[in-house]
C-alpha positions in Angstrom: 12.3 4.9 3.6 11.5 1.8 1.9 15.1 1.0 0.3 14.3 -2.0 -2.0 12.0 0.2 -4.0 13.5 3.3 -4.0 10.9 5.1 -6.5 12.2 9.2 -5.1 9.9 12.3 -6.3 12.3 13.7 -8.2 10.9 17.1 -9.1 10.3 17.6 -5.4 13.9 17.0 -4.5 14.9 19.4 -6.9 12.4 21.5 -6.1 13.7 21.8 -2.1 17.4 21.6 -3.2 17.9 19.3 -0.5 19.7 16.5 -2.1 21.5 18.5 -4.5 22.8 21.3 -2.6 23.6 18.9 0.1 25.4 16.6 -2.0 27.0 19.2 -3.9 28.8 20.7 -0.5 30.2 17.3 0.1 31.3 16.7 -3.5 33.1 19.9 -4.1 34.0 21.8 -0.5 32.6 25.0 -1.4 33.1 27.6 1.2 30.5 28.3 3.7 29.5 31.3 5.8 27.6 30.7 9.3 24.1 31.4 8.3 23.2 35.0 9.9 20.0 34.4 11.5 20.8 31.4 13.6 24.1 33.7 14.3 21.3 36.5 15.5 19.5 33.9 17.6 23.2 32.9 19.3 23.9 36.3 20.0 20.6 37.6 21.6 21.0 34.5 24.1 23.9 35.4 25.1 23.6 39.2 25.5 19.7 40.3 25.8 17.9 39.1 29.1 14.6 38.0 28.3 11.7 38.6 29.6 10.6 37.8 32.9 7.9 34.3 32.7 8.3 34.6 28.6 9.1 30.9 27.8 12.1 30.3 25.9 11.3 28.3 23.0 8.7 31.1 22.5 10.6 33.7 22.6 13.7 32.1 21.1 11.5 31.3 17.8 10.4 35.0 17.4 13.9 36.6 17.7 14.6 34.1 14.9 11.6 35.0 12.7 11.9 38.5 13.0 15.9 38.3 12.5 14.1 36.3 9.1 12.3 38.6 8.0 15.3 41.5 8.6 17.7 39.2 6.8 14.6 38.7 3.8 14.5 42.4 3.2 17.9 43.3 3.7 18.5 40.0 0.6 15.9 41.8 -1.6 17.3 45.0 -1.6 21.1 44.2 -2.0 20.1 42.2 -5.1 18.0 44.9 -6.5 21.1 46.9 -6.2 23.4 44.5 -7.6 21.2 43.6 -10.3 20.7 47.1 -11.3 24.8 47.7 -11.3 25.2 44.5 -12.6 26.9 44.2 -16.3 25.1 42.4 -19.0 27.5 39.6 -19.3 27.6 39.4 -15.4 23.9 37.4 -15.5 23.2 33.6 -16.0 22.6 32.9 -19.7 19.3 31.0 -20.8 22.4 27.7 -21.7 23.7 28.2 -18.4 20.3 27.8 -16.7 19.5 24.5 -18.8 23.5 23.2 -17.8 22.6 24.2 -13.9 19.5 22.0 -14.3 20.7 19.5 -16.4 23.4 18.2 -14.2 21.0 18.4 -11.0 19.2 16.2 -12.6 22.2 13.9 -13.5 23.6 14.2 -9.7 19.6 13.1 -8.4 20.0 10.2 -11.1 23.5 9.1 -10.1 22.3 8.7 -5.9 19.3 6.5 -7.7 21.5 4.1 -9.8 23.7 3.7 -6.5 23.7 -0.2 -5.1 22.7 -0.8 -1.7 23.7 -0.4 1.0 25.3 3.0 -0.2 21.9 4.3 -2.0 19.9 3.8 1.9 23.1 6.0 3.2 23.2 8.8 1.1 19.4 9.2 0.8 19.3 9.1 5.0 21.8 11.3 5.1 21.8 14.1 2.6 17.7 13.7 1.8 16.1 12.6 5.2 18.7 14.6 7.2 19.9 12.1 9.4 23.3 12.2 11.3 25.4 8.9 11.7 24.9 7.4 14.6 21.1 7.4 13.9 21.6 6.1 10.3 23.8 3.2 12.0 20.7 2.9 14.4 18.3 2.2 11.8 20.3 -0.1 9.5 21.5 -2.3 12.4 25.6 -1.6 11.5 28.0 0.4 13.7 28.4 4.3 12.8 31.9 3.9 11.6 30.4 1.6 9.3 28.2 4.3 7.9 30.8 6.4 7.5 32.6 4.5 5.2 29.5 3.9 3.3 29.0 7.6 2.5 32.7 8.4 1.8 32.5 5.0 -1.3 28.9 6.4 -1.6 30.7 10.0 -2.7 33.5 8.5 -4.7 30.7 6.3 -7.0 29.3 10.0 -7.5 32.4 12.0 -8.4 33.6 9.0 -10.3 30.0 8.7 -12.3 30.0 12.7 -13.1 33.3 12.7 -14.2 32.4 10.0 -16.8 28.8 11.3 -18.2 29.7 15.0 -17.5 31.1 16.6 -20.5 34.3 18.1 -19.0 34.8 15.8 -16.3 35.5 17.1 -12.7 36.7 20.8 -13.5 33.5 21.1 -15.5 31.0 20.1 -12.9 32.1 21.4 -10.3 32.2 24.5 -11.5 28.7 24.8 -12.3 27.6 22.8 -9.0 29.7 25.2 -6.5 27.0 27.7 -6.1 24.4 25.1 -5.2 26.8 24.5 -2.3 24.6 25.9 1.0 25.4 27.6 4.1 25.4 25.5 6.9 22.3 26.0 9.2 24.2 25.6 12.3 28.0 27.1 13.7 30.2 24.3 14.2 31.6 23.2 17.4 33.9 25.7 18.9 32.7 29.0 17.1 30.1 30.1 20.1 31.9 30.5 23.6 29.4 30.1 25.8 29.8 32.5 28.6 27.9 33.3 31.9 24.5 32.1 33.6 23.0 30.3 30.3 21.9 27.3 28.9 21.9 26.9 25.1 21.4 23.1 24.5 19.9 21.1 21.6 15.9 22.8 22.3 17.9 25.6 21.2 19.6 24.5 18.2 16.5 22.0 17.2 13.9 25.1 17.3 16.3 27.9 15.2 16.9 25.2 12.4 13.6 24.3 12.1 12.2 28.0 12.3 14.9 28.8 9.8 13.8 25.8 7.5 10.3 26.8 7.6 10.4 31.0 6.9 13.2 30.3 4.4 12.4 32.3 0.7 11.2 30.1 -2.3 14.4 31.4 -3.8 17.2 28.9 -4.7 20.4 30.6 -4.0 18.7 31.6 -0.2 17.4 28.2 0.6 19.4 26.4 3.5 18.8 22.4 4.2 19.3 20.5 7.4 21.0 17.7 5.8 24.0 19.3 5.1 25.1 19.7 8.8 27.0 17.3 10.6 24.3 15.6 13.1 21.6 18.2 12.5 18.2 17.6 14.1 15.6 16.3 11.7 12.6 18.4 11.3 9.4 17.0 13.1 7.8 16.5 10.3 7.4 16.8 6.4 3.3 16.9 6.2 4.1 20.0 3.9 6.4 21.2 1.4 8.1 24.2 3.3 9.8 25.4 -0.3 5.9 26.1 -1.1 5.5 30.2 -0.1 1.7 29.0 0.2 2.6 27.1 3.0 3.6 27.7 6.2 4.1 25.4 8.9 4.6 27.2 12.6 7.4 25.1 14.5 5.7 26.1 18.1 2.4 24.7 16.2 3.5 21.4 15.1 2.7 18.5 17.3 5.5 16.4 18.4 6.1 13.5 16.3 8.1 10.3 17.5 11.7 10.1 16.8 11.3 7.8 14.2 8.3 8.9 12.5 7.7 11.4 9.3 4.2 12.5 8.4 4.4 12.0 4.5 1.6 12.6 2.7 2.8 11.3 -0.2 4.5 8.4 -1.8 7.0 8.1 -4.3 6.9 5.6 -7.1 9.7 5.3 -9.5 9.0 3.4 -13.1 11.3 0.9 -14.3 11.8 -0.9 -17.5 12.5 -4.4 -18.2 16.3 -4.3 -17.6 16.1 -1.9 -14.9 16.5 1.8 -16.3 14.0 4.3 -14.5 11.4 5.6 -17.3 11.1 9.0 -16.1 9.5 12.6 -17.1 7.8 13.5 -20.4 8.8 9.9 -21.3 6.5 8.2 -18.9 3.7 10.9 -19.4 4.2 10.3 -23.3 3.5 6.3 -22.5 0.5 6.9 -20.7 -1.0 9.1 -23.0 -0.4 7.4 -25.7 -1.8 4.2 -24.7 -4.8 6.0 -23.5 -3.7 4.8 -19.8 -5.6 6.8 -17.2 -3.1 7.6 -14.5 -4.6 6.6 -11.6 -3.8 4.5 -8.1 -6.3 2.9 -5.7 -5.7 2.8 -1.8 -6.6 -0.2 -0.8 -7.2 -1.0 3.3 -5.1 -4.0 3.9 -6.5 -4.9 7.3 -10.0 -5.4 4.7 -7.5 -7.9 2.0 -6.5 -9.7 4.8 -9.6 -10.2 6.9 -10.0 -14.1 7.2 -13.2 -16.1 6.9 -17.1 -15.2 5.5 -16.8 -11.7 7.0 -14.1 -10.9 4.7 -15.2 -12.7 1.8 -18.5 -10.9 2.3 -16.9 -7.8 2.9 -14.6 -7.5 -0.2 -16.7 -9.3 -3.0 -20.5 -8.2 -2.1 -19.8 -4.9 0.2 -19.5 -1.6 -0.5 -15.9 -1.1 -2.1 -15.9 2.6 -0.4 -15.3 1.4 2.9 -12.1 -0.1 2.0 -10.8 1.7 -1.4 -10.1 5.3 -2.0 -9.3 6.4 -5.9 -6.0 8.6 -6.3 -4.7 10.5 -9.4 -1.1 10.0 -10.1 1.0 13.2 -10.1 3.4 13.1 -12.7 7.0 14.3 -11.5 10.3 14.3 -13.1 11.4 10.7 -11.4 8.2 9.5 -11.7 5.0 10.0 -10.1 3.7 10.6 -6.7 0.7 9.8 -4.9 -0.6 12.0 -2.8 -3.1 12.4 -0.2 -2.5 9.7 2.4 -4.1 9.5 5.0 -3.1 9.6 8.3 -2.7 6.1 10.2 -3.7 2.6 9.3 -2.0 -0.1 6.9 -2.5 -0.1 3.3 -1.5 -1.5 -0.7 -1.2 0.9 -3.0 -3.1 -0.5 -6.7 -0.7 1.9 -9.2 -2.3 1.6 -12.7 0.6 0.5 -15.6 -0.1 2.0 -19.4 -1.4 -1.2 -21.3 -0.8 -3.3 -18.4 -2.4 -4.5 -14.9 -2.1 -2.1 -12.2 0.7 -3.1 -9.8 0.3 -4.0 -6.5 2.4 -2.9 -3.8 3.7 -4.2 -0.1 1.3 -3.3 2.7 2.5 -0.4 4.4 1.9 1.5 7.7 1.0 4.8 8.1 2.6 7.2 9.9 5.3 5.7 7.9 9.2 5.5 9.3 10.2 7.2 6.9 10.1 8.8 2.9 7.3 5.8 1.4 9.1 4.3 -2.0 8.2 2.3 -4.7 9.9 0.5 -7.7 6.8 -0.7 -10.4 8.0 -2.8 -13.1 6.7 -1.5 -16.5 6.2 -3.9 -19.6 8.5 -3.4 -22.9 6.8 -0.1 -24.6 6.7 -2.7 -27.9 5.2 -5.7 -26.5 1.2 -5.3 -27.1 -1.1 -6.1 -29.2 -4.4 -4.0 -30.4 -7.7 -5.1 -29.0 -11.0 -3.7 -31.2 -14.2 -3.5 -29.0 -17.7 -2.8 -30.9 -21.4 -3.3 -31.0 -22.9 -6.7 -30.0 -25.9 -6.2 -32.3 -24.7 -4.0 -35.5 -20.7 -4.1 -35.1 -20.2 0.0 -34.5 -16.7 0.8 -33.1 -17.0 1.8 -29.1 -14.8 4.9 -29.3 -14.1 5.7 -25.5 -14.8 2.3 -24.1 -12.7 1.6 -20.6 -10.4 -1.7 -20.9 -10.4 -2.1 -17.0 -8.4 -5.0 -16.1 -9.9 -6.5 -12.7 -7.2 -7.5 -9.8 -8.0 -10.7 -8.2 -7.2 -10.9 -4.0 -7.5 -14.2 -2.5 -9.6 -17.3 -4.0 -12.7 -15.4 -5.6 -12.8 -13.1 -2.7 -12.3 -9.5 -4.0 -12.1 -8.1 -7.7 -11.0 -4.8 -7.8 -10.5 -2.2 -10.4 -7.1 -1.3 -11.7 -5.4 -0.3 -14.5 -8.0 1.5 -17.1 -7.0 1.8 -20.5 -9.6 3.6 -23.3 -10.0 3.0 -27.0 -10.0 5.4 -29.9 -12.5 6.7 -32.0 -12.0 3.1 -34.3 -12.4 1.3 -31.1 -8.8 0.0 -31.0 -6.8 -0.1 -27.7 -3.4 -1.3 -26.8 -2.5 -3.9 -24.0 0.3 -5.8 -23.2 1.5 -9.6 -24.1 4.3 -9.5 -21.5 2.6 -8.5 -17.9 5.1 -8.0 -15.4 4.6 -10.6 -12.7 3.3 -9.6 -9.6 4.6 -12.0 -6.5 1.6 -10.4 -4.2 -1.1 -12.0 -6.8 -1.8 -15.4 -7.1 -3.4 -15.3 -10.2 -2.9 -12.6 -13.3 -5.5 -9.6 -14.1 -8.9 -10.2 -16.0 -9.7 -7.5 -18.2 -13.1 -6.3 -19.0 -15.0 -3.5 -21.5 -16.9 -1.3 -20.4 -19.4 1.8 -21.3 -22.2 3.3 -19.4 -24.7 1.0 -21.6 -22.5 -2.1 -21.9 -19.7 -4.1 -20.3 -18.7 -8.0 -21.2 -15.3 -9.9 -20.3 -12.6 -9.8 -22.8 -11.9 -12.8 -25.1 -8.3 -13.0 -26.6 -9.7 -12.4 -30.0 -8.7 -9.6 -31.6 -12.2 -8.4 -32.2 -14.7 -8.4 -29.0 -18.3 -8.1 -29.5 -20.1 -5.8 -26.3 -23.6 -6.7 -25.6 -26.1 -4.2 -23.9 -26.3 -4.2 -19.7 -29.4 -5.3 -18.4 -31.6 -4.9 -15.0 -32.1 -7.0 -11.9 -35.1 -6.2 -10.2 -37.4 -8.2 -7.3 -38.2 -7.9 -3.3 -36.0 -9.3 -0.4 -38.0 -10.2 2.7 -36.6 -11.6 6.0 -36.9 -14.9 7.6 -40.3 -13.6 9.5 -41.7 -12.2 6.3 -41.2 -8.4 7.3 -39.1 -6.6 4.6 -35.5 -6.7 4.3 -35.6 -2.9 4.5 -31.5 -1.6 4.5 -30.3 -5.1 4.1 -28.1 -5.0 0.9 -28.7 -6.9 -2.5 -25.3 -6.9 -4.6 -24.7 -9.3 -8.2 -21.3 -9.8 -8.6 -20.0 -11.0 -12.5 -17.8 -14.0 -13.2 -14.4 -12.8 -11.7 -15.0 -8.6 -12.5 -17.1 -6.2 -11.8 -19.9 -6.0 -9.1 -23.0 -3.8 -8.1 -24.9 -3.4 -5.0 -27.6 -1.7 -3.8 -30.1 -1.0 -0.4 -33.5 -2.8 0.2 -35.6 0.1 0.4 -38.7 0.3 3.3 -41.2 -1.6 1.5 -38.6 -4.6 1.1 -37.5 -3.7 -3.3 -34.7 -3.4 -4.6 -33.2 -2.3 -8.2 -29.8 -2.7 -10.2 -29.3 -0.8 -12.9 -26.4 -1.4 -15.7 -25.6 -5.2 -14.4 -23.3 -6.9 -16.9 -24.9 -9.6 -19.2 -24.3 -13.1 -18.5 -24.2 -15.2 -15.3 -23.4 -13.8 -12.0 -23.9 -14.5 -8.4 -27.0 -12.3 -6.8 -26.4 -11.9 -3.0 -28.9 -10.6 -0.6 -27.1 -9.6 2.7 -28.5 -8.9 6.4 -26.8 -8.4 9.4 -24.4 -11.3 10.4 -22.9 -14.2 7.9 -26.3 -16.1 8.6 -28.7 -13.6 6.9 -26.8 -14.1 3.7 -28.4 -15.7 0.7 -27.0 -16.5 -3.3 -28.7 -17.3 -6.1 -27.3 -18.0 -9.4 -28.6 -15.4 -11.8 -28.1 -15.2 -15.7 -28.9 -11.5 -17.0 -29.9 -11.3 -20.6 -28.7 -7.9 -22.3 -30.8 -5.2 -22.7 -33.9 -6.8 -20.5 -34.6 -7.0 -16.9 -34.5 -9.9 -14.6 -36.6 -10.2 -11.6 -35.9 -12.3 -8.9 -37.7 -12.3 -5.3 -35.7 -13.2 -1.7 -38.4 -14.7 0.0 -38.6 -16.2 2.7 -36.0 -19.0 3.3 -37.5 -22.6 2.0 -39.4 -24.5 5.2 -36.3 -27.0 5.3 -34.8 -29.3 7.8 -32.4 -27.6 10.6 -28.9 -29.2 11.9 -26.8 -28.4 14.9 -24.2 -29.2 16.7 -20.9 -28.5 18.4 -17.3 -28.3 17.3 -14.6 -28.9 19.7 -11.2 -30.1 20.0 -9.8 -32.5 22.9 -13.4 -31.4 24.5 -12.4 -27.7 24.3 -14.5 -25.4 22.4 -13.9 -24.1 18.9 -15.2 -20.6 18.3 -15.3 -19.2 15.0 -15.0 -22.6 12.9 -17.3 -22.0 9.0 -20.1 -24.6 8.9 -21.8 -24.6 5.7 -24.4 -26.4 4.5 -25.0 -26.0 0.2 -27.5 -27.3 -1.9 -26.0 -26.7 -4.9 -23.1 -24.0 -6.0 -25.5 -20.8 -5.8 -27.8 -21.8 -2.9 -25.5 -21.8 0.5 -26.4 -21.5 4.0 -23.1 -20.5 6.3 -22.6 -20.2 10.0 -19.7 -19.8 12.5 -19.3 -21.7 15.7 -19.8 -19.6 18.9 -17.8 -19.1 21.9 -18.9 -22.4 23.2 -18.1 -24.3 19.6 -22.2 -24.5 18.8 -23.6 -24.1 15.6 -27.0 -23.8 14.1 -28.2 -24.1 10.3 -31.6 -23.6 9.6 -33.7 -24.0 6.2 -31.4 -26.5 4.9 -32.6 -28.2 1.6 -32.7 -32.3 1.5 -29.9 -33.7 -0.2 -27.6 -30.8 0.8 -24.0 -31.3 1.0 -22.3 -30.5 5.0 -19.0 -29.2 5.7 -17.1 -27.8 8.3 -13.6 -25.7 7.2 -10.8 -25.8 9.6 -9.1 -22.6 10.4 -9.5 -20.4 8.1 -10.9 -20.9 4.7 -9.5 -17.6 3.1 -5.9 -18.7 3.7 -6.6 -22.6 2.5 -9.5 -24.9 2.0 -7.2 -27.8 2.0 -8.9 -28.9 6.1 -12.2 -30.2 6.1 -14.7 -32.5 7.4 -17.1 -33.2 4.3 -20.0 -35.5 4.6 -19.5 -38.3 1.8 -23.1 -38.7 0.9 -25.6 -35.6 1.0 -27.8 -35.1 3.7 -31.1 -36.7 3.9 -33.4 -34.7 6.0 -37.3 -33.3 4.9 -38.4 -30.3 5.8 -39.1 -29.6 9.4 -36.7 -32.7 10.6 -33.5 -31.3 12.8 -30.0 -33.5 13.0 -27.4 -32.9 15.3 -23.9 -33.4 14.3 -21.0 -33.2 16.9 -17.1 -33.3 16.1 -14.6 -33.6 18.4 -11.7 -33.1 16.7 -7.6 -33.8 17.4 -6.3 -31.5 20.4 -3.1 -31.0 19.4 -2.2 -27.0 19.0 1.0 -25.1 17.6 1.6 -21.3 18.5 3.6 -19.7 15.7 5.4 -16.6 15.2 6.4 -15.5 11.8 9.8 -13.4 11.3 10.9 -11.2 8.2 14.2 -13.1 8.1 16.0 -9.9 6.8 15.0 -7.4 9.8 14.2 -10.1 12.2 10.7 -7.8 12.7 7.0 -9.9 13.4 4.8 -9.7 10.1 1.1 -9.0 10.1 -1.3 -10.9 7.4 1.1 -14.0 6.5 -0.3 -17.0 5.6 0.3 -20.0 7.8 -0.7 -23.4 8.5 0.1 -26.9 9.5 -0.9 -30.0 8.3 -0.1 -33.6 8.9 3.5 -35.3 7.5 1.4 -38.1 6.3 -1.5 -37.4 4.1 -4.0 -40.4 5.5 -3.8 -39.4 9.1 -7.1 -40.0 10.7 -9.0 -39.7 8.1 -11.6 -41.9 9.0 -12.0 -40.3 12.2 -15.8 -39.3 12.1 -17.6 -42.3 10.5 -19.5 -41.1 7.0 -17.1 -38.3 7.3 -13.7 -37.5 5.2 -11.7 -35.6 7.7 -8.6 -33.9 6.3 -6.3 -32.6 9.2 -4.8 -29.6 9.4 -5.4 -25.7 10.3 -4.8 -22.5 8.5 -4.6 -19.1 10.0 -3.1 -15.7 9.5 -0.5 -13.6 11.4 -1.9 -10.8 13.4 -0.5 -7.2 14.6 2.5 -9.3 16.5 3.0 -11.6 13.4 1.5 -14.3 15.7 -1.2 -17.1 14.8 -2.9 -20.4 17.1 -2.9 -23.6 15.0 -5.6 -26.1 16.4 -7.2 -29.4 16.0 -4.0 -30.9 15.0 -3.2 -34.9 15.7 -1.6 -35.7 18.6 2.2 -37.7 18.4 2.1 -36.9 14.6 4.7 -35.5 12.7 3.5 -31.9 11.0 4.8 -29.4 8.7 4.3 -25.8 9.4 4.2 -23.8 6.5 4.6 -19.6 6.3 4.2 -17.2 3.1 2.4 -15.7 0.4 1.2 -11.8 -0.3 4.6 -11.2 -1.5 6.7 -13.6 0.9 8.7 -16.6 0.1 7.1 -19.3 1.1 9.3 -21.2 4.6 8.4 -24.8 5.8 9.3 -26.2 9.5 9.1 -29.4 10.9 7.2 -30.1 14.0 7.9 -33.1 15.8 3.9 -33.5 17.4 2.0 -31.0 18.5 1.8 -29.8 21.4 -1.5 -30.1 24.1 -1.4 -26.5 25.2 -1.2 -23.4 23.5 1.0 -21.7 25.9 4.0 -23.3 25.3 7.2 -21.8 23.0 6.0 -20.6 19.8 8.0 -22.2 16.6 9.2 -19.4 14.9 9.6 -19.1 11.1 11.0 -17.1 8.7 10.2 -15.9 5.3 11.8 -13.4 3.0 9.9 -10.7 1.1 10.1 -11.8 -2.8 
């Protein structure tokens, strides 16, 4: 469970009873009978032989679901009887219901508002079901430790009842003592195991769990794991057992690993600017009256942080399908809850704010550890200002325009759509002068308007004037002159929306409702060296045609890239003539390159390491090159062969972290600069962490003094000194850690 954000589904947990009833046997030491179907189970192993070659899991989980279904009946018809004997003053009155369900709600509140590290025990313990020893595991701290925790952690929550309950202690505990459950399990000593049999933990682990599972929707019959001492935890939680629609077989469930809980949900919790949760028909009421669509984008993390063209490519031009996925927030009464996720893999959540930019979480892996958490910070309800969107050409109000405010990852590498505010039937909308800041962004939200007939970025003026889409239209051939047919053709807006579309079989291609104004129109083939730009302006309301032919007759350079005569795979070589005409291509395994159709007076550079992280290491030509079509140059660089392993640490949990930003560069600024005559050669390397938080920094001077830097996408930013690189890459990675902001 992700403790620094402890965002919990709050109509879920009272839903299950879990926390509450749990909690409530702790606070007030109601009595408790040993429950009478695991007592059944107990009894039938010790005094029915079973049958010969009949497993005993098997046949120890349908003794226990039949005993169920006995114990289910019997339930039903003592309380018709009791019911129908019962005196009219002898039933729960309509005020006593509210009281019961007020002060759940106040005890779910209370473990919420506890400080750490007493909020991570009581939630392990009385939510997730954990015993002890394997809450002491999991923080790192002895088990005594733990204890103490949870006894302080129960004190805070008597002493925080007795002050906002009206009665104090006498009061509350009345009302909570029949929330108090049975226990699931008999303590230790009340089964005397005689004879010939073995009745270990399978046998305890399968009962509770069948128990938990065939359990009645019905509140005062519902039992909970977490209130016995050292219980097993349940397999899994893929689906809501309270739910009579569902039903999850124990002898059905795959085995999950001790520490992992299929959720397929997470819990986000909405807090104000001075920290108090926003909760209920309070934060429906702020979405709805803002016109704030509730909504959440998954977002594939491995996709954010893939380095280099590829993952520029792949964010800003490709199809955002393949790495979003759209979810609808479900309003509960702690929050909101999104549900849905999948199954494996590492992902953000994109949660969209009412009249603000949508906030982006901390990557996260799925199967997750344990219950997924997340605090997002919510601007002050009175801090906005109205917006009115209308007509470029005659002024009408846009009623049911979408204020989208665009997300932007990286350095013009992805813009994705968040938060999506819509205007009245005056055209007027609400957003925010006081964004809550984001440490995973670099740079804050652009907001855009948009209709199915217009779209234009928004101006700070209080009035913005929409013009009309337009068209792009044209061909895309290859380099041989055969159509492009399935290559992709995508125009992507100034820092906003984009569109793409298929080259069909005769080699055209059409985009339809293309925002006005200048944009960047990308033709895409295969690899990084099929891609094309053009710098397009789109006039509203007309169509644009523009033709890919094929690529200009121009002059071709190659080379190799290496460092101490070692090869450099995978190093950008780019070769521009102009900002919207570029031609890119990576070094291969043996450090070659090869740039063909490249227009005289082009400009040549090579990025070091990768340019997604920082552009800050380059070799740039000082003067453009001067080569007519049909010539070919060939430009070597053998660069530094100094190299630094580095590992990157979370300094709180000591665990590697994937996707950190890392690099090294020089102590002094001027080091061998003038390396590669009619070159500017800036040293350094950037990278990013993989899977084991690990990264290779090359090309770095020799018996030079560098400074290894760590951070970013939410992470404080750590510096280490390096002494000199060192000549081969299998020596002691420097390790460095970083705190999560």
């Amino acid at each position: 469970m992700d403790f620094d954000h402890p965002e919990h589904l709050l109509d879920r947990l009272l839903d299950h009873g879990q926390l509450v009833r749990s909690l409530a046997s702790a606070l007030v030491h109601g009595p408790a009978d040993v429950d009478d179907v695991v007592q059944g189970t107990f009894a039938a192993a010790l005094t029915t032989k079973r049958p010969a070659g009949f497993p005993l899991p098997r046949w120890l989980l349908g003794v226990a679901r039949n005993l169920a279904r006995r114990s289910h009946r019997e339930r039903r018809r003592r309380t018709q009887r009791e019911l129908q004997a019962a005196r009219p003053e002898a039933l729960r009155s309509t005020a006593e219901v509210v009281e019961l369900e007020e002060l759940r709600r106040l005890v779910v509140a209370a473990v919420l508002g506890l400080d750490e590290p007493y909020r991570s025990a009581v939630l392990l313990r009385y939510y997730d079901g954990l015993p002890p020893r394997e809450i002491a595991q999991r923080l790192g701290v002895p088990a005594a430790t733990v204890r103490s925790h949870l006894h302080r952690a129960l004190g805070q929550l008597q002493q925080r009842l007795d002050r906002d309950w009206r009665g104090g202690r006498a009061a509350w505990a009345a009302v909570l003592l029949p929330l108090a459950p049975k226990p699931l399990l008999p303590t230790k000593g009340t089964v005397t195991m005689t004879g010939k049999i073995i009745l270990g933990t399978a046998l305890v682990a399968a009962t509770a769990l069948l128990w938990q599972t065939l359990r009645t929707p019905v509140v005062a019959n519902e039992q909970t794991v977490a209130a016995v001492p050292d219980a097993p935890r349940p397999a899994a939680r893929a689906a809501t057992v309270a739910d009579p629609a569902v039903r999850t077989d124990a002898a059905a469930q795959p085995a999950a690993s001790e520490h992992t809980v299929t959720m397929p949900f997470a819990l986000l919790r909405f807090v104000d600017p001075t920290g108090v949760a926003i909760t209920g028909r309070d934060l429906q009421e702020r979405f709805a009256s803002s016109r704030t669509q509730p909504t959440a984008l998954l977002l594939d993390a491995a996709a954010l942080e893939r380095g280099g063209i590829e993952g520029m490519i792949a964010t800003l031009f490709g199809d955002p399908a393949a790495w979003q996925q759209a979810r609808s927030l479900a309003f509960v009464a702690g929050g909101a809850e999104v549900r849905d996720l999948p199954g494996s893999g590492r992902f953000h959540l994109l949660i969209a704010r009412p009249s603000a930019p949508a906030h982006l979480t901390p990557p996260f892996a799925l199967p997750a550890p344990a219950t997924l958490a997340f605090d997002v910070p919510m601007p002050a309800a009175d801090s906005g200002h109205t917006v009115r969107v209308v007509a470029a050409e005659d002024g009408a109000p846009l009623a049911g325009a979408r204020l989208r405010a665009y997300t932007e990852f990286g350095d013009d590498r992805a813009f994705v759509p968040g938060t999506t505010v819509l205007t009245d039937a005056r055209g007027e909308a609400i957003l925010t002068d006081a964004e809550p800041k984001n440490p995973l962004l670099i740079r804050p939200a652009i907001w855009w308007v948009e209709t199915d007939d217009r779209a234009a970025r928004l101006d700070r003026g209080v009035e913005m004037r929409v013009p009309l889409r337009g068209r792009v239209m044209g061909s895309a051939v290859r380099s041989d002159g055969a159509p492009a047919a399935g290559w992709t053709v995508a125009f992507a807006n100034d820092k906003g929306p984009h569109q793409w579309v298929a080259v069909d079989d005769q080699g055209r291609f059409q985009l339809d409702r293309v925002a006005a104004g200048t944009g960047m129109l990308a033709l895409l083939g295969k690899t990084e060296a099929d891609l094309r730009t053009k710098g397009l302006g789109v006039d509203p309301g007309a169509t644009t045609t523009f033709d890919f032919g094929p690529p200009a007759k121009g002059a071709e350079v190659l080379g190799r890239v290496t460092a101490g005569g070692r090869p450099l795979t995978g190093v950008l070589v780019m070769a521009a003539a102009g900002r919207s005409e570029r031609r890119f291509v990576k070094t291969d395994e043996n450090g070659a390159y090869r740039i063909d159709a490249v227009a005289n007076r082009a400009r040549f550079v090579v990025l070091l390491g990768d340019p997604d992280v920082s552009d800050d290491f380059v070799i740039q030509r000082t003067a453009p090159l001067e080569l007519q079509p049909g010539a070919q140059a060939t430009i070597d660089f053998d660069l530094p062969a100094g190299c630094c392993p580095v590992r990157v640490l979370d300094d709180a949990t000591g665990e590697p972290l994937a996707g950190v930003d890392v690099d090294a560069r020089p102590a002094r600024s001027d080091v061998q600069q003038d390396r590669f005559p009619g070159f500017t050669f800036r040293a350094g390397w950037a990278a990013r962490t993989d899977a084991r938080g690990e990264a290779l920094l090359r090309a770095l001077p020799e018996g030079e003094p560098h400074l290894v830097r760590a951070g970013g996408h939410g992470f404080t930013t750590a510096t280490v000194e390096l002494r000199a690189p060192a000549r081969d890459e299998n020596v002691e990675r420097i390790v460095v850690r970083v705190r999560r902001k």
